[in-house]
C-alpha positions as CSV (number, residue, x, y, z in Angstrom):
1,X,0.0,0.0,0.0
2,X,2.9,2.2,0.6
3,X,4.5,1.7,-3.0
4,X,2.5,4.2,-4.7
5,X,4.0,7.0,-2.3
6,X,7.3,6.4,-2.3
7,X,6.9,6.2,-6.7
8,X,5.3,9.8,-6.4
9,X,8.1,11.0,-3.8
10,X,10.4,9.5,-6.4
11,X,8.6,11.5,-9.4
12,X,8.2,14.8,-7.1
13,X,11.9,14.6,-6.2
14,X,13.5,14.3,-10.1
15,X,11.0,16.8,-11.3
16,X,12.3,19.4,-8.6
17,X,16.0,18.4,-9.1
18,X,15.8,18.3,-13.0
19,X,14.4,22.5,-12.5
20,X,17.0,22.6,-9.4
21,X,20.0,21.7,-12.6
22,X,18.0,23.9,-15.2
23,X,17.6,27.5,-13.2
24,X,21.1,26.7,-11.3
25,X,23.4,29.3,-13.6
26,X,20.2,32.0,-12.7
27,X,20.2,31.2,-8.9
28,X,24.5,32.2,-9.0
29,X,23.9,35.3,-10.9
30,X,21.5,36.7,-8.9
31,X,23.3,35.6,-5.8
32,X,26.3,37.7,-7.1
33,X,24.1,40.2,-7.4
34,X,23.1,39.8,-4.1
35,X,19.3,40.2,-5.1
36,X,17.7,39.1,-2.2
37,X,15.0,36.2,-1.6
38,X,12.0,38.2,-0.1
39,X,12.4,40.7,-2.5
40,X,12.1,37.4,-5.6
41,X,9.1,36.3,-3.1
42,X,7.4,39.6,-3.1
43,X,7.6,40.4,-7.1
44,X,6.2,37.1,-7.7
45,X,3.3,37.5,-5.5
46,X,2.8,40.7,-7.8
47,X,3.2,38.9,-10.8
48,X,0.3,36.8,-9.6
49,X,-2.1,39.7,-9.0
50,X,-1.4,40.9,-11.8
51,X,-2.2,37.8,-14.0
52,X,-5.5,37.4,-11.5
53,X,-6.2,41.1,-13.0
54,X,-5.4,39.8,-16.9
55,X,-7.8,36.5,-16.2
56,X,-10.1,38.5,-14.4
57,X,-10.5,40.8,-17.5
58,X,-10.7,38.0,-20.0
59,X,-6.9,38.5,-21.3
60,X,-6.3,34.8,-20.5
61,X,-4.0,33.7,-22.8
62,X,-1.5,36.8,-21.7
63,X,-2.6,36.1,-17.7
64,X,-1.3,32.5,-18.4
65,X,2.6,34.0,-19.5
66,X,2.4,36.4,-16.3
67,X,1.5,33.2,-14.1
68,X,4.4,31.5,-15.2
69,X,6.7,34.2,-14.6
70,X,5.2,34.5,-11.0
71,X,6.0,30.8,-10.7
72,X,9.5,31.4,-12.0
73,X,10.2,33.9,-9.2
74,X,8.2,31.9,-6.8
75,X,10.9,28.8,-7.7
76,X,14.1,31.1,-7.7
77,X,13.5,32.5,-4.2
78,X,14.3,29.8,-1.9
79,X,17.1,28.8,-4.3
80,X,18.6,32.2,-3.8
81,X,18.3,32.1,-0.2
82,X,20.4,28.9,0.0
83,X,22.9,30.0,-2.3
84,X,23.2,32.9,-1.1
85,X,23.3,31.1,2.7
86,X,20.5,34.0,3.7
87,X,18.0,31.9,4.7
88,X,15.5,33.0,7.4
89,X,12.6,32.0,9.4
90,X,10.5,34.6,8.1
91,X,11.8,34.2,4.7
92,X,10.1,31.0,5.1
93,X,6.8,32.3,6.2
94,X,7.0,35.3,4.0
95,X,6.8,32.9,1.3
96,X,4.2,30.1,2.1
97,X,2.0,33.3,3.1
98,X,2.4,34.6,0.0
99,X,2.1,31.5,-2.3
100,X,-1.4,31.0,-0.8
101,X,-2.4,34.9,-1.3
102,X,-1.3,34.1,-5.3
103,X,-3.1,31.2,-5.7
104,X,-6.2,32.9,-3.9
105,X,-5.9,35.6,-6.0
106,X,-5.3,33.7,-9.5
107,X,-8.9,31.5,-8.6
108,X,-10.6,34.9,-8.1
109,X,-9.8,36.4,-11.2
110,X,-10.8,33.0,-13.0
111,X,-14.2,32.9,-11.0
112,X,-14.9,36.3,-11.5
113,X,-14.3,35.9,-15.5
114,X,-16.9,32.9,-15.4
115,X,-19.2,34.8,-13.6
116,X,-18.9,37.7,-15.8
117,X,-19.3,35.3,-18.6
118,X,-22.6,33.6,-17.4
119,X,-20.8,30.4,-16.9
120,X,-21.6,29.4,-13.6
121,X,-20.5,25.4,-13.5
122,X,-17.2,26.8,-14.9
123,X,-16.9,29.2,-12.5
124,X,-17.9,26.4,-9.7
125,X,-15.3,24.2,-10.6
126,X,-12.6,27.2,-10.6
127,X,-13.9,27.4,-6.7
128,X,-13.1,23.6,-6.6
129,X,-9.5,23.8,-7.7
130,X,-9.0,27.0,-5.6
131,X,-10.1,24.9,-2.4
132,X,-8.5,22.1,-2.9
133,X,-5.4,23.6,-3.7
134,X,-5.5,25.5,-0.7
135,X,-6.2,22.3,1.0
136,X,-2.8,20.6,-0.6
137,X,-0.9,23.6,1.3
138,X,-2.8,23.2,4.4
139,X,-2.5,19.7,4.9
140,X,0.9,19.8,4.4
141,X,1.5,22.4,6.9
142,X,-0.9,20.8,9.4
143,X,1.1,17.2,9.0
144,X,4.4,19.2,9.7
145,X,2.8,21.2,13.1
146,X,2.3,17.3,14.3
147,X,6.0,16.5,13.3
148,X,4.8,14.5,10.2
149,X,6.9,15.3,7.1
150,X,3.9,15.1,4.5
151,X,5.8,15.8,1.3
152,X,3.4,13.4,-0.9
153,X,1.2,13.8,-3.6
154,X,0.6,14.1,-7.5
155,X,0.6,17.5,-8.1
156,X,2.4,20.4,-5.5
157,X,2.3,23.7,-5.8
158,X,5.0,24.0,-8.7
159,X,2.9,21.8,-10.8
160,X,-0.4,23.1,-10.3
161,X,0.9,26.7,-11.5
162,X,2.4,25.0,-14.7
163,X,-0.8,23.3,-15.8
164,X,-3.0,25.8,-15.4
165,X,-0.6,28.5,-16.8
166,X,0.2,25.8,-20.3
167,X,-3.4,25.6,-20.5
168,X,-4.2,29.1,-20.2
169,X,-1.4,29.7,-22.9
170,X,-3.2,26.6,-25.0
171,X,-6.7,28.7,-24.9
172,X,-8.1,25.9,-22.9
173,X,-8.3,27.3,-19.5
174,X,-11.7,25.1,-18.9
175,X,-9.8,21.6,-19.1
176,X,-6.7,23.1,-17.3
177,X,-9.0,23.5,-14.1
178,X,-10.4,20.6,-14.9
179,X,-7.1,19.1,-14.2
180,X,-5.9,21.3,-11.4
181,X,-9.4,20.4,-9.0
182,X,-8.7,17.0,-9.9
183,X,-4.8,16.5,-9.2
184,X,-5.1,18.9,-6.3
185,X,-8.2,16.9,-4.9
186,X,-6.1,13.3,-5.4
187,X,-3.1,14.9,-3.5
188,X,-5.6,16.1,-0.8
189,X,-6.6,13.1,-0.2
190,X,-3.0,11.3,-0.4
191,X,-1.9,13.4,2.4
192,X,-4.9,12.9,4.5
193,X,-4.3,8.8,4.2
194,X,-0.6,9.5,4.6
195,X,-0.5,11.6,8.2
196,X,-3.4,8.7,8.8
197,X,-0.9,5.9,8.4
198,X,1.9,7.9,10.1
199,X,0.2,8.7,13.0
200,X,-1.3,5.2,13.8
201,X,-0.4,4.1,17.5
């Protein structure tokens, strides 16, 4: 029964080592450059506004491209912080706070198009992938204020903000969401049954 998480910790951990290799030579220069990580955290939490803005007033495919950028700043903070050996407490906090204020604010924008739209079951499901994908990050954070380290599941943060952001790009935001509640809903519920089996007498 424990074979499939160990497989996805295997998956999650050369996905986030092949982009660890790739955004390497980027992480140096702006550690030379002594660009600091909360200030990386902070501009993408305003690239993520912004794009809510772009979705939010129908400019979805251009939204998508902004997202991404948000996620590239979101993936070179931490990076930078160890590189650059100025990793803090707060850093920490500054960013998880943050990352769920983005994501908050990207589902708003995407609900408020729908409902702007007249599309209300699209709009619905948008509220589905914003809840559980808050509820990946909470979980997570709930297993590790019990000591659990709850690192599973199919689709993390990283993931979710690629998807969406291809499919926004692709012109098929519908599907992307589609895709987001679901993966975000599976990985819910594999880090429920996970801090479940870890916690067991």
């Amino acid at each position: 029964m424990s074979l499939p998480h160990r497989e996805s910790g295997r998956r999650s951990y050369a996905y986030k080592e092949a982009l660890r290799q790739l955004l390497n030579p980027l992480v140096r220069v702006l550690s030379r450059l002594r660009v600091r990580p909360n200030t990386l955290t902070v501009t993408g939490w305003a690239l993520s506004v912004c794009a809510a803005f772009l979705f939010g007033t129908g400019h979805v495919r251009l939204a998508g491209a902004v997202m991404l950028l948000g996620g590239l700043f979101d993936a070179l903070d931490g990076a930078v912080a160890r590189e650059s050996n100025r990793m803090s407490s707060f850093g920490a906090f500054l960013d998880s706070t943050l990352d769920r204020l983005s994501e908050a604010a990207i589902f708003a924008g995407i609900i408020f198009l729908y409902a702007a739209l007249d599309r209300p079951y699209v709009a619905l499901l948008a509220a589905v992938a914003m809840t559980f994908s808050l509820l990946t990050s909470y979980t997570r954070a709930r297993a590790e204020g019990l000591g659990v380290e709850c690192r599973v599941g199919v689709l993390e943060r990283a993931g979710r903000v690629v998807l969406l952001s291809a499919f926004s790009l692709l012109g098929f935001l519908g599907p992307g969401l589609a895709l987001v509640a679901a993966g975000a809903l599976v990985t819910t519920l594999q880090r429920i049954l996970h801090v479940r089996r870890a916690t067991r007498g």
